[in-house]
Structures are given as structure tokens and as C-alpha cells.
N, C-alpha and C positions, 0 to 999 in steps of 0.2 A: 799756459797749460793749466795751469791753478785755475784760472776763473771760468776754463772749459771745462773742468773735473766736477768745481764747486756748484754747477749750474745741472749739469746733468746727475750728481746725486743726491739733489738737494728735490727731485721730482719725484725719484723713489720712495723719499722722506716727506712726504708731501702728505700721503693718508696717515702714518702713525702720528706726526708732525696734530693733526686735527684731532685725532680720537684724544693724544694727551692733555693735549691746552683746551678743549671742548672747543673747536672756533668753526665757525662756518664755514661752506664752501666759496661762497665771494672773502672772506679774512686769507684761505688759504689761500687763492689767486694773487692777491696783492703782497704775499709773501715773494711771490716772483714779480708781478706789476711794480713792487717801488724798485727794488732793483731795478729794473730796467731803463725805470724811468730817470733815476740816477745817475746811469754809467753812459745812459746816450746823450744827456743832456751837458756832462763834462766834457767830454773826450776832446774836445776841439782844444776846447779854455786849459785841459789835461797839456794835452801837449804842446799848445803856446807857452806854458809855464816854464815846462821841460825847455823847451828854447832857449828861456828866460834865463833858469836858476841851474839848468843841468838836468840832463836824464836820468843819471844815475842817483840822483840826490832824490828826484821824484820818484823813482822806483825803488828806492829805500823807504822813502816814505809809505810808500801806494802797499808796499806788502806789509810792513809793520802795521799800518793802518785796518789791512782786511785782515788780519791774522788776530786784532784787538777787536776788532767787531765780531770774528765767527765765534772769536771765545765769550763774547757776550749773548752771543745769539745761541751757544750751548747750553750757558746757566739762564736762557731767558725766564720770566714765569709767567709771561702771558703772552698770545697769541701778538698784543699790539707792540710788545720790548721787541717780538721780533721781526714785525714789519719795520718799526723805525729804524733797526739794526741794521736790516737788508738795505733798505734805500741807505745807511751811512758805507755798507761794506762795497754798494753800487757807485757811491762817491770813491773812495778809494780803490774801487777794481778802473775806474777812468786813469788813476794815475798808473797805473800801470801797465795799461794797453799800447798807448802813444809809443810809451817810452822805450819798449823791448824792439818796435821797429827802428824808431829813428838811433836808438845804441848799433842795430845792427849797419846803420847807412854808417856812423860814424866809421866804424871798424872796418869795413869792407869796401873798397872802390865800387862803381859801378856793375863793373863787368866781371865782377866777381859772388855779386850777392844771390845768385840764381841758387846756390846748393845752400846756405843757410837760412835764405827764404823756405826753403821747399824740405828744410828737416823744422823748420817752426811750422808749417803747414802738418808735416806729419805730427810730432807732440800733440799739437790740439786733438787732431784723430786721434791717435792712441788714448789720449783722455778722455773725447766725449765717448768710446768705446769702454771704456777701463771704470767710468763712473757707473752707470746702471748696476755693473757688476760688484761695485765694491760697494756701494752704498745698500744693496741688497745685502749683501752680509752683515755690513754695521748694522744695517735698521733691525736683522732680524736678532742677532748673536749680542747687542750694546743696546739698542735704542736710537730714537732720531736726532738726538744730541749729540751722538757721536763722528757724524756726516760734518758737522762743523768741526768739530773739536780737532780732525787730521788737517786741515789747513793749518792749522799752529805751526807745527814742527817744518811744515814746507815752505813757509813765507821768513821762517827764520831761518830757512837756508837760503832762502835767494838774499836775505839783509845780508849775509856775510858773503856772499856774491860778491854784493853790490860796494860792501867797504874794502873787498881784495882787489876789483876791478880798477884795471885804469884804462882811460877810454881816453883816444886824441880829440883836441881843442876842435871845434867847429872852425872855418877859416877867418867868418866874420862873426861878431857877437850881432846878437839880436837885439832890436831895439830897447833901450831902456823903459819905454811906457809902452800900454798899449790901451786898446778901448776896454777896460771895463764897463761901462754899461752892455757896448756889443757884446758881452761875453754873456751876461746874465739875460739880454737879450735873445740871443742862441739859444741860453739853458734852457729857456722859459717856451721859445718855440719848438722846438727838439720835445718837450716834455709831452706839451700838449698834441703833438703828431705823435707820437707814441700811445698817449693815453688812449687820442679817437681811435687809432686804430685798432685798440686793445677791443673797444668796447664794441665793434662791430658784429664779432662773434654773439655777444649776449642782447644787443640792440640792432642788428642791420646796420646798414648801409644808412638808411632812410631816419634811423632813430635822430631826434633830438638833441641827446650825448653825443651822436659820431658828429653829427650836421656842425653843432657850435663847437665842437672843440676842432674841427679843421678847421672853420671861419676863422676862430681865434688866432690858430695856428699861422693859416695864412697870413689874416694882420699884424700879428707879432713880427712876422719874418721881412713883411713889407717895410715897415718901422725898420729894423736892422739893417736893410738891404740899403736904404736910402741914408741911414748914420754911421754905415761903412762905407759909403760914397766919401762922405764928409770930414772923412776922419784922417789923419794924417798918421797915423800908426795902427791900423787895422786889425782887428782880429785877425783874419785871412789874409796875407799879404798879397799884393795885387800877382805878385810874380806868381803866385802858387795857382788864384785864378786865371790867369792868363795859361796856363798850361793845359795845353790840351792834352796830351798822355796822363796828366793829372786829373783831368776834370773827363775824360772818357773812360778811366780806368774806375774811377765812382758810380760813373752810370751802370759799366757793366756790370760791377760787383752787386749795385741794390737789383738790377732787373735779374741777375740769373740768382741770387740768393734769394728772392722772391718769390720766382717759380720753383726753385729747389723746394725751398720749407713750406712752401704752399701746396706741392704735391706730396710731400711727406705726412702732411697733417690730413690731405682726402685720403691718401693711401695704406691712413689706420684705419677707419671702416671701409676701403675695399679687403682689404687684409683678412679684419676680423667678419665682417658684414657678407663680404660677396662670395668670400671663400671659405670662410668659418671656419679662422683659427684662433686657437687662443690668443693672451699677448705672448705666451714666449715664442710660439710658433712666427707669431708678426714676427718678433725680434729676431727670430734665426734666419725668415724670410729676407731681411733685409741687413742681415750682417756685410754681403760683398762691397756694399757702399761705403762701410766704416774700412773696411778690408783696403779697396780699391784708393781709396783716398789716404791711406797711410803707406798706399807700394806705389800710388801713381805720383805722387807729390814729386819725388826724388824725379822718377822718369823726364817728369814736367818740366822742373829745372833745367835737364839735359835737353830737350825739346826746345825750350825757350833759347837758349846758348846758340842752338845752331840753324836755327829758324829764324826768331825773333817775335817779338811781342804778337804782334798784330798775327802772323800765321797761327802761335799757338792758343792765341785768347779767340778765334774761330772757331781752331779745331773744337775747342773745351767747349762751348759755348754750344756747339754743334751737337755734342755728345748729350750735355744737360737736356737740349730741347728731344734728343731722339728718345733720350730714356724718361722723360715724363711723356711722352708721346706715347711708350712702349706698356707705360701701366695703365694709358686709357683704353686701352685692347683688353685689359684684364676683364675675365668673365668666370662664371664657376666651374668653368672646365679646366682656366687656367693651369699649367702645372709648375713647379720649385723652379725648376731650370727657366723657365722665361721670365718668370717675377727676378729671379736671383739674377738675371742678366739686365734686366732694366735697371736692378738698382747698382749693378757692379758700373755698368755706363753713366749713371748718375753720379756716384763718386769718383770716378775715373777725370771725370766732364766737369766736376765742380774743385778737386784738386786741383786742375791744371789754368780753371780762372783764378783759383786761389793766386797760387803760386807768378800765375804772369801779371795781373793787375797788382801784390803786392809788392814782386820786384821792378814792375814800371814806375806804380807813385814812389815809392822810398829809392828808386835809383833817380829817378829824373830830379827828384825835388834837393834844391840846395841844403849840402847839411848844415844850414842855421835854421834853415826851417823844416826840417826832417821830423822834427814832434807835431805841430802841426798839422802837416802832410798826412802822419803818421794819426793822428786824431779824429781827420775827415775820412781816412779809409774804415776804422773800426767803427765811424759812426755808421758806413753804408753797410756792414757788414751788420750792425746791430737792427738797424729800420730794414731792412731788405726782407730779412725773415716775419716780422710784425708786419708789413706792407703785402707779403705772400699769403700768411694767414688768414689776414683782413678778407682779400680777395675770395679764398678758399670757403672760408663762412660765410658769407655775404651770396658764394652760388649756391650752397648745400640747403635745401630746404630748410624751413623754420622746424626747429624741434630734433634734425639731425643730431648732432652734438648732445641730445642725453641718452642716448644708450637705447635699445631696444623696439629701435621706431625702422629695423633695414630696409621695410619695404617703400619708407619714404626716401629713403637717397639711395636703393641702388642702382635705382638710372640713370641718376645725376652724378653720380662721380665720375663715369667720362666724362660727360659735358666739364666738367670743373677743372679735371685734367687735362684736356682741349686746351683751354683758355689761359694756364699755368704754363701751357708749354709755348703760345702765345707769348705769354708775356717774358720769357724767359728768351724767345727769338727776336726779342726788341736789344736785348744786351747785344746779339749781332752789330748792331749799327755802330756803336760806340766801340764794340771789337776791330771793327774795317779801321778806327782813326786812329790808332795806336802806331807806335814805329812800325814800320817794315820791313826791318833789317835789324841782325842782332849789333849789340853795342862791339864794336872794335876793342881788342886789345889796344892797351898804353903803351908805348914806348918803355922799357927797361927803366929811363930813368924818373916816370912819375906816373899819376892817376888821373885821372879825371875832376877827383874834389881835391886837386891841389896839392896832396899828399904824398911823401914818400913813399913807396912800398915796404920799405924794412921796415918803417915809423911803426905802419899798419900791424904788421908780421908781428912786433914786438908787444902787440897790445896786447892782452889776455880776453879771451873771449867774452862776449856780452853774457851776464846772466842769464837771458830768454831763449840763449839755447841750449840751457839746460836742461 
């Protein structure tokens, strides 16, 4: 919840952020690019760790950590203190991504994790909702330094969380080594897939930037690919690849968080451009999304329970492609009620992937390798959005993207929304391979990961559902 809150007020802090430190508009970009490029590039090696040394120790870590970074990124004094700031607060936001899922596999059996999945799905929405609005205030009433400065007081509430929690043993410990080179490996591919995709927006598809930093990317991952073969304690452990609710619940999550944030990004200039509203009008436009995904999350849960995986990661999946579907139709006649319905079916549709491909990976994947598990999903969830964008600029005419040019993309935003919705009907296929039946109750006297019931009962809740 913190690093959804800290991400979306840290955008509204974006223009004062420049006018104070005099920094250009590519300095302000990489105020967000090194994070990113940070937090995608750990999260795997994040939650290996966690594995390794404990979640909760790494989650003590990861907030103490981002909480010393925003406060240096408060008293920054130059534009570049707070890029390198961001990429260390994007190291420390990896360690504690991993960790608040695989805490929650520890605490909770299988077939019990659907309702505090689907209220950590809500959190994030209430925050990426709650940030625009509160970070509007700070910037205007404090200044941009104060957008960081409230991370303090909340990461030192999760440390004392994290030193009251007690969480049960994994069954088996995790291996004593593992491949560090794979790890830095990873980081270094993961970085570079991030980067090219970043730059597609300001260079095409076609640019030289995007061309060699996939190349790269690719051969980085080939190298890895073939030194995880080789390796006898692997980054990824084979069981986690061998898992197909595993390895189908990643695909759905990058293909429909693709398409989501790929049609959110064309659907600010059809917003402001085809229909000519301001931003706050956009923003009121498209509130039932934040709405819908913080009342459908719960729903989801209960849907998932008694369905199972595979019916409800359809339904969702179904819903995302109708309502990017529904804003390619937008035209300037368009009226509130049918924008506000496409985007309430978009969050409706993206909650309930949330929610099922979350409780598929972290229920199916054993809890020694729950961090992990837990690392490869928030990685799909971080590339899926940069991977939707890529696509989304790379169809919008050259020159779209600065302001004042509508009559060059207002024909093209369907077409782009077409193709978003496209891509988002590919996470279908990887929905069909999911369970098809929901997970059975346990017998009275145990769980599924081995565990008592009472053991569980007696634990105190994980911090990340705070």
C-alpha cells in the first residue's frame, strides 16, 4: 500500500518537484524511470532472499529502508540526490513487495487466502485513489518534499509490525546457496527490458535505444536461461517453473495489466482530446475504475471460492477486454454514463484478475518458495504496465504525446484501443489453464501446507494487511 500511495503522489509532485530543483523534463522522467528500474530488477532476488533469511526480517528491512531513502529524498538538493535516491528507495520497495505475499501464504492455508488476497487488492486501490488526492494537498499547502516526508511515520509502523509479528516456520528451509550471478543476471535483464520499453514513447519502436536495449535484453536472459539450466540451486526453483498455475497466472497478469495501462494511457487524450475535458473532469471520468476495483476485489474473492480459478480469471479477463473495447467506441458525442461504465468494467475486470491470479501463485507455490513465487508475480505486474505503454505509444502518431497536436491522434485512439484490447484477449488463453475447480476444504484436523489450523489462528496477522 505504501509503494502504491508513494508512486501515485509522487506524479502530482512531478511539476513543482522541477520548477524547485530547475531539472529538465527527461531528469524529471528518471525521477520515476530509476525506480522502476530498481524495483523490477530485484523482486525476484527480493523474495529468494526472503526464502532464505525470513520475510519478515526482509520486510523490516525494505520499510526501514524506503522510509531512509524518502527522507533523503525530502532534504534532497539537487534534482540528481533524487534520482539516485529513487532508484535506492526502488531497491528497498523490491524487498518488500515479495514479502507481504509470501507472509500472507505463510499465515493462511490455501483455501483460505481468497479474502486477504482480495482486501490487499483493495489497499492498493484505496491508495492508488487516495494518492492524487492527498499529494495535491501536500504539493499545494507544504511543498514537494512533503509527498516523501509522510512515508516516515508509515514504514515505521509497519517496522513495529513487523518486530510484534510472529509468523509460522516454512515446512522445509530453503536452500542454503543459491546462484548469485543468476540473480544479478535477472537484475541486469529485467533492467534493460524496462529501460527499452520506457524509451519507446520518446524513440518508437524502430529507434536504436529501443532496438539494442531489447537485443541486450534478450541476450542477457539467454546467458541466464542456459546458467539456470546448469545450476544446481537456481534462482527460480524448477518446481516453481514447472508449475503451470504458476507460470499461467504470470502470463495473465503481464497480458491483461498491459492492455489495462495501455488503454489508460490512450484514454487521456481521448478524455481530454476527443471529448475536451480538463484533467479533473478526466479524473472524475474515470473514478468508477478506482471505485470498482476496491468493492469488486472482495466480491472476487467470494467468486473465486466458489467457482475457482480458471472460471473467474475468464470472467475478469472478459470484462478488461469488453471495457477497453467499450472506450474504442468513444467519440465526441460520447456521454459520462458510458465512459463511466467502461471504466467501472475495467476495474471490476482487473480486480478480479488481481485477485485470482494472486491467490493461484501464492496458494499453489510451496511456502519455502512463497517469496519467490511472490517476486515473479509483482515482477509481471510491474513489466505488464511498461509493456502496455510501449505498445500504446509506439501506435499513437509521432508528436501525439506533447500536447496540443488532437487532430493528429484523434483517429488513432481507437485503432490503439483495438489492439490494447487485443492484447489483453491474449491473457484469455493462460486463463483457460488455470484450475477448474476451487480448492477443497481440509479435513478439521490439518491444511494443505502441512500445518495445523489453530497453529495458524494463533499467529497474528501479517503486516501487509494493514
Amino acid at each position: 500500500m505504501v509503494v502504491a500511495l508513494d508512486g501515485t503522489v509522487l506524479m502530482v509532485a512531478q511539476p513543482s518537484l522541477q520548477r524547485d530543483l530547475s531539472a529538465t523534463f527527461a531528469q524529471v522522467q528518471w525521477t520515476s524511470t530509476a525506480y522502476l528500474l530498481t524495483v523490477a530488477g530485484f523482486l525476484i532476488l527480493a523474495g529468494r532472499l526472503g526464502d532464505r533469511y525470513g520475510h519478515t526480517r526482509l520486510l523490516l528491512i525494505g520499510s526501514l529502508g524506503f522510509g531512509v531513502a524518502s527522507a533523503g529524498i525530502a532534504v534532497a538538493p539537487s534534482v540528481g540526490w533524487v534520482i539516485a535516491l529513487r532508484a535506492v528507495q526502488g531497491l528497498f520497495g523490491a524487498l518488500l513487495q515479495p514479502a507481504t505475499l509470501a507472509l500472507l501464504r505463510q499465515v493462511y492455508p490455501p483455501d483460505r487466502l481468497g479474502r486477504p488476497v482480495a482486501l490487499r487488492t483493495s489497499a492498493i486501490g484505496v491508495a492508488a485513489a487516495a494518492g492524487p488526492v492527498l499529494g495535491g494537498f501536500l504539493v499545494a499547502e507544504l511543498g514537494w518534499r512533503s509527498v516523501f516526508v509522510i512515508n516516515v511515520p508509515v514504514v515505521l509502523a509497519i517496522a513495529l509490525c513487523c518486530l510484534a509479528a510472529r509468523v509460522p516456520e516454512t515446512g522445509r528451509p530453503a536452500p542454503r546457496r543459491f546462484d548469485a550471478g543468476g540473480a544479478l543476471l535477472l537484475a541486469a535483464a529485467l533492467a534493460l527490458l524496462v529501460n527499452a520499453l520506457a524509451e519507446v514513447e520518446s524513440h518508437g519502436w524502430g529507434g536504436y535505444r529501443t532496438v539494442g536495449g531489447l537485443i541486450c535484453s534478450a541476450g542477457v536472459a539467454a546467458v541466464l536461461v542456459r546458467r539456470e539450466r546448469r545450476s544446481r540451486n537456481p534462482l527460480v526453483p524448477a518446481a516453481v517453473v514447472r508449475s503451470v498455475p504458476v507460470t499461467a497466472s504470470m502470463a495473465l497478469l503481464l497480458f491483461t495489466a498491459g492492455g489495462l495501462f495501455g488503454a489508460l494511457f490512450v484514454s487521456t487524450y481521448v478524455l481530454q482530446g476527443v471529448l475536451g475535458l480538463d484533467p479533473l473532469g478526466s479524473a472524475l471520468r474515470a473514478l468508477p475504475l478506482t471505485a470498482l476495483m476496491v468493492v469488486g476485489a472482495p466480491l472476487a474473492g467470494l467468486v473465486l471460492r466458489r467457482l475457482g480459478a480458471r472460471t473467474t480469471a475468464l470472467g475478469g479477463t472478459s470484462l478488461v477486454v469488453l471495457g477497453i473495447g467499450s472506450l474504442a467506441r468513444t467519440d465526441g458525442g460520447t456521454g459520462s454514463l458510458v465512459t463511466g461504465a467502461a471504466f467501472a468494467l475495467l476495474g471490476a475486470g482487473y480486480a478480479t484478475v488481481m485477485v485470482t491470479a494472486t491467490g493461484t501463485v501464492v496458494g499453489d507455490a510451496p511456502p519455502e518458495y512463497a517469496g519467490v513465487v511472490g517476486g515473479i508475480k509483482q515482477t509481471a505486474v510491474n513489466i505488464g504496465p511498461t509493456f502496455g505503454i510501449a505498445i500504446a505509444a509506439g501506435l499513437l502518431p509521432p508528436g501525439s504525446t506533447g500536447g496540443g497536436q488532437a487532430e493528429l491522434w484523434a483517429g488513432s485512439t481507437g485503432t490503439a484501443l483495438l489492439v490494447l484490447a487485443a492484447v489483453a484477449a491474449i491473457a484469455l488463453i493462460p486463463a483457460a489453464l488455470l484450475p477448474g475447480q476451487p480448492r477443497r476444504s481440509v479435513p478439521p484436523g490439518g491444511d494443505s501446507s502441512g500445518q495445523h489450523p489453530q497453529e495458524a489462528r494463533r499467529c497474528l496477522i501479517s503486516p501487509s494487511e494493514g
